[in-house]
N, C-alpha and C positions, 0 to 999 in steps of 0.2 A: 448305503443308507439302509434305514428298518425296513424299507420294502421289499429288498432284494432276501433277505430274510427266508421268508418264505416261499422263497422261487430254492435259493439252496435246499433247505429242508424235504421240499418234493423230489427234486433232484436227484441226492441221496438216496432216498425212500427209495424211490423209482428201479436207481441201478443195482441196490443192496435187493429189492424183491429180481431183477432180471439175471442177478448173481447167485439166485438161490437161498437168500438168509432165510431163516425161519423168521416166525413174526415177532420172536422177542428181541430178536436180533436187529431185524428192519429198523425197531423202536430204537434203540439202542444208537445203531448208527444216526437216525433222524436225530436223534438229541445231540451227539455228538456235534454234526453240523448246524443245526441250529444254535449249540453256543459256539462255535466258532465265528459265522456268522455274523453272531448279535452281540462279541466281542469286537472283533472290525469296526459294524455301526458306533459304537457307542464311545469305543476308545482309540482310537486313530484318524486318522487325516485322510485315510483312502485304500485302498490292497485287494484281494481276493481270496473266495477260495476255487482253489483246484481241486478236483474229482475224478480218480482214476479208477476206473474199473480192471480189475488185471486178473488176466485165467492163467492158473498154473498148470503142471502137468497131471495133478487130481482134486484141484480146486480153486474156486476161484474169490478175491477179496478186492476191497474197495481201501484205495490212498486219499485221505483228504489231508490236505496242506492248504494253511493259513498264512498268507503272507500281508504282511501290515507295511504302512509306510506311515507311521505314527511318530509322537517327537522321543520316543523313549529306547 
């Protein structure tokens, strides 16, 4: 639902600044998740998202996956 919304978006934010993003980048990712998100709310029946933080051997990035159980 719209509430969870905003628990993603901090989420994000969170692990993209604990990952290292610069601040344009932090934004960037938070938008990101927040339309994913506030695509779920609005157009599916139920789903999540996932949020992976991953270090590689000279940096480190963030996977977000959107999984819907929508009728389409």
């Amino acid at each position: 639902d719209m509430s969870a919304v905003g628990d993603v978006r901090r989420n994000v934010a969170k692990l993209a600044e604990e990952a290292g993003f610069g601040e344009s980048d932090r934004g960037k990712a938070a938008i990101i998740a927040t339309e994913l998100a506030t695509n779920l709310a609005r157009h599916s029946t139920g789903g999540e998202v996932v949020i992976q933080s991953v270090t590689g051997a000279d940096r480190k990035w963030l996977d977000l996956y959107s999984i819907d159980r929508g009728p389409g």
